[in-house]
DRENMAR-11155 format. One record per residue (C-alpha): residue number from 0; residue in one letter; x negated, y negated, z. Coordinates in Angstrom, 1 decimal. Example, Ala and Ser with C-alpha at 12.3 -4.5 7.8 and 13.67 -1.06 7.14 Angstrom:
// DRENMAR-11155
PT   num   residu        X        Y        Z
PT     0        A    -12.3      4.5      7.8
PT     1        S    -13.7      1.1      7.1
***
This chain:
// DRENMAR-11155
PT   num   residu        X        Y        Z
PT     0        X    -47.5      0.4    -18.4
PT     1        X    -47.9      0.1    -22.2
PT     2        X    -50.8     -1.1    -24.6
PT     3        X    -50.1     -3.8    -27.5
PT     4        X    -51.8     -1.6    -30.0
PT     5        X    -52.6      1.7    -30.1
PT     6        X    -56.2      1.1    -30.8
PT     7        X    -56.3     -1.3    -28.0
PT     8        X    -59.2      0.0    -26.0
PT     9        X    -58.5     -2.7    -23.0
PT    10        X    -56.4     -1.4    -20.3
PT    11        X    -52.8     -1.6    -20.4
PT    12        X    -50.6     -4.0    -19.6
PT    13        X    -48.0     -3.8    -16.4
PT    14        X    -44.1     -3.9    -17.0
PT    15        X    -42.5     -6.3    -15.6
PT    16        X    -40.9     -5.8    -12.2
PT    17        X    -38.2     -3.0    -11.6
PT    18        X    -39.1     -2.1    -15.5
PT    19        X    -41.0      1.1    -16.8
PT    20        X    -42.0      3.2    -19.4
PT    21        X    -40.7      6.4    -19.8
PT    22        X    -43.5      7.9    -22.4
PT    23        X    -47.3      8.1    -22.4
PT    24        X    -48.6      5.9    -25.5
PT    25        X    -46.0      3.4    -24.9
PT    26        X    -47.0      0.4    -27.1
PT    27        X    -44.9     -2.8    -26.6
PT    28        X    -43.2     -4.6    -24.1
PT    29        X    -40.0     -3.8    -25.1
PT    30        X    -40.7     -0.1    -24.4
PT    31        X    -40.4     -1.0    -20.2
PT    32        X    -36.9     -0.1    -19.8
PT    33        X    -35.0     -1.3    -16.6
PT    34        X    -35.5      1.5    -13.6
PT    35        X    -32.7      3.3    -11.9
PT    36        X    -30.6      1.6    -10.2
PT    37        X    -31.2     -1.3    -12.0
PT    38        X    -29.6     -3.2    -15.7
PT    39        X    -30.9     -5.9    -17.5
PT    40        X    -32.5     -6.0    -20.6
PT    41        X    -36.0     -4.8    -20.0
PT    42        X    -38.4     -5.9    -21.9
PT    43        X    -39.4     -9.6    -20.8
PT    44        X    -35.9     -9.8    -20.0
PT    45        X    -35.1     -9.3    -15.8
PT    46        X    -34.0     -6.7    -14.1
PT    47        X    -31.7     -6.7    -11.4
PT    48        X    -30.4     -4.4     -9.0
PT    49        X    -26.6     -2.9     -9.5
PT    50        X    -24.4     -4.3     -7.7
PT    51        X    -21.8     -2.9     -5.4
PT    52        X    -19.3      0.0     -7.0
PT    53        X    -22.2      0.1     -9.7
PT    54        X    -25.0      2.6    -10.3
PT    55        X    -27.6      3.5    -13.1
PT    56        X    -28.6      6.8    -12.9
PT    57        X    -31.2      6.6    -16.3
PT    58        X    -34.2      4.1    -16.9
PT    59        X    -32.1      1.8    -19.7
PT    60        X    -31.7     -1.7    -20.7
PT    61        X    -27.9     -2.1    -20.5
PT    62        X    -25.6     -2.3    -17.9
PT    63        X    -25.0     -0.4    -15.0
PT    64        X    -21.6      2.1    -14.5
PT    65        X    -18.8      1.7    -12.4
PT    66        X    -17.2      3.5     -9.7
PT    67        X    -13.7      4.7    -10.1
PT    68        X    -11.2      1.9     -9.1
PT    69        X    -10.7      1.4     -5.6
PT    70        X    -14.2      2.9     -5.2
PT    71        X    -17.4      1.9     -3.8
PT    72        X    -21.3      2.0     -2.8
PT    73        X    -22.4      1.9      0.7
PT    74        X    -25.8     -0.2     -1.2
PT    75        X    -26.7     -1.9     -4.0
PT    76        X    -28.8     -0.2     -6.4
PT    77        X    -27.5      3.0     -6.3
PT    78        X    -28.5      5.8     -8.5
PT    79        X    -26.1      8.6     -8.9
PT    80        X    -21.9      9.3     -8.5
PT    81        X    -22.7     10.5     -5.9
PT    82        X    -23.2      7.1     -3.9
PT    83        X    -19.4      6.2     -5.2
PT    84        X    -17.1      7.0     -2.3
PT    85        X    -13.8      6.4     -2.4
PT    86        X    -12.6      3.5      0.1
PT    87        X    -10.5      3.9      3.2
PT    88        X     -6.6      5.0      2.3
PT    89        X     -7.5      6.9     -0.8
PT    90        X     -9.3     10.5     -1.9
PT    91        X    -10.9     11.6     -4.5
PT    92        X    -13.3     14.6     -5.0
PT    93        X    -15.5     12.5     -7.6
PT    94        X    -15.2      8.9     -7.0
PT    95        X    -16.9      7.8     -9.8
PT    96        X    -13.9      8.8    -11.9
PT    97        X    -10.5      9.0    -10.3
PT    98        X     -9.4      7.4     -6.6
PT    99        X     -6.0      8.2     -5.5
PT   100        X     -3.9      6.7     -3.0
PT   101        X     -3.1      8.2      0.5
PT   102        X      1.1      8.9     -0.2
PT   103        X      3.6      7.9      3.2
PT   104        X      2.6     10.5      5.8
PT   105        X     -1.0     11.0      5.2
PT   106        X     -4.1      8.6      5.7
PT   107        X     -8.0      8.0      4.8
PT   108        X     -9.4      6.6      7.8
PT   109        X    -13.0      5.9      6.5
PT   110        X    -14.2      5.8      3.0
PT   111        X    -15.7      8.6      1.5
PT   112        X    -12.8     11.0      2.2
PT   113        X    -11.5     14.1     -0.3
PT   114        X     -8.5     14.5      0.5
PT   115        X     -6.1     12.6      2.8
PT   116        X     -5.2     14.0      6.5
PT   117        X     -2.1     14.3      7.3
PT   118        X     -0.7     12.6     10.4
PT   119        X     -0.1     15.0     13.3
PT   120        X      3.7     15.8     14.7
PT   121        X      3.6     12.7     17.1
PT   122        X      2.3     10.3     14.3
PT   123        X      3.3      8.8     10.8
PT   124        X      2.9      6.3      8.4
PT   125        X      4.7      3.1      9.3
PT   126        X      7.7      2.3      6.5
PT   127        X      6.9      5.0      3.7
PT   128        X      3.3      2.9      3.5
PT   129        X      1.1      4.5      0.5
PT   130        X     -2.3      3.6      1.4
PT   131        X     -3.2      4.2      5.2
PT   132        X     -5.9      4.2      7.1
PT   133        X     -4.3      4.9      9.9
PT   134        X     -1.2      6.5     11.6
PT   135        X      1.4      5.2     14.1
PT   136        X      2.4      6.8     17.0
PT   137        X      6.6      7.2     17.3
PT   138        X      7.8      6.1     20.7
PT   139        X      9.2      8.0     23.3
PT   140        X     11.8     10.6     22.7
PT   141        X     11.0     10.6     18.8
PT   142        X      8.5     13.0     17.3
PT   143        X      7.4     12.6     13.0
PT   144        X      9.1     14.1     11.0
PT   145        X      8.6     17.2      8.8
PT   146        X      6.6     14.8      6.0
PT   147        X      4.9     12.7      8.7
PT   148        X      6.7      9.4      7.0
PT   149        X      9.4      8.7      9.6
PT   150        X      9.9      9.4     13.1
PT   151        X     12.5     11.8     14.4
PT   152        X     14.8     12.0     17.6
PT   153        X     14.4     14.3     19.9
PT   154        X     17.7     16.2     20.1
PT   155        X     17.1     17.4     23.8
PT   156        X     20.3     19.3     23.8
PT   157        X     18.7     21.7     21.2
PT   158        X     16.1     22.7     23.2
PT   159        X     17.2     26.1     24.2
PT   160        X     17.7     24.8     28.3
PT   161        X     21.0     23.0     27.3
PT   162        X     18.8     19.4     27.6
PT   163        X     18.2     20.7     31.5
PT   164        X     22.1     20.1     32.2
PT   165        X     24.1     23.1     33.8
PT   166        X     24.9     25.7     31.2
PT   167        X     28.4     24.8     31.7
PT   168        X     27.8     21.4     30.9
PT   169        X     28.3     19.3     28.1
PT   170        X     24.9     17.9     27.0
PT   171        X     24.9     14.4     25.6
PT   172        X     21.8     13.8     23.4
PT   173        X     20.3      9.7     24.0
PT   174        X     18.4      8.9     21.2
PT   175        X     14.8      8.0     22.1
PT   176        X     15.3      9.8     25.9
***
């Protein structure tokens, strides 16, 4: 609320909507500044709420601040870096300043992620993808390789038993058996 003059004895006047002051004594219009959460510019001037990947953590007429590229809110209006996540297939520990892409072998599932996961030994990234959100499985007789980016055969005549043929036996490895 503010007064037009300070030796206005009426009461004072209400800001308009998603505006305030943010002193006692305030004496003009202009002195209702847009809420947080919100830009515009104040005043008699609207209001309105940040959009997505936006967010306005100070009363102020001006505009709101972005997320980090590839970054965004779960809400409009948001208030603090806090609500910037980072979206699926990348990571970020603050995602109102730096968003980095999942590299071949890992993945970000959901947004919101620190760090990317790295696929497990029977899954991987398909064709070097940076980016994922998810991993593929390798088929049958093929396990991911050592960087989780490519699958690997199964070499079943390394596997100690002589591939489960007759120790005198000369094992044959099929790739994918």
């Amino acid at each position: 609320e503010y007064k037009s003059a300070v030796a206005d004895t009426t009461s004072c006047s209400t800001c308009p909507a998603n505006t305030n002051t943010t002193a006692t004594g305030s004496t003009s219009l202009g002195s209702c500044l847009c809420e947080r959460g919100f830009q515009g510019g104040g005043g008699s001037t609207l209001c309105s709420m940040c959009a997505f990947a936006t967010y306005n953590p100070i009363p102020l007429n001006g505009s709101c601040l972005a997320c980090a590229v590839n970054a965004n809110t779960t809400a409009k209006g948001s208030v603090s870096t806090a609500a910037c996540k980072c979206n699926a297939g990348y990571a970020g520990v603050d995602a109102s300043v730096l968003c980095t892409r999942c590299p071949p072998g890992k993945f970000a599932a959901t947004a919101g992620l620190t760090a990317c996961v790295l696929c497990d030994a029977t899954n991987v990234t398909v064709s070097l993808t940076w980016g994922a959100t998810v991993c593929s499985t390798c088929g049958s007789g093929y396990l991911a390789n050592e960087t989780r980016n490519g699958c690997a055969n199964i070499n079943e005549c390394q596997d100690g038993n002589n591939g489960g043929c007759d120790v005198l036996s000369l094992c044959i490895d099929t790739p994918g058996s």
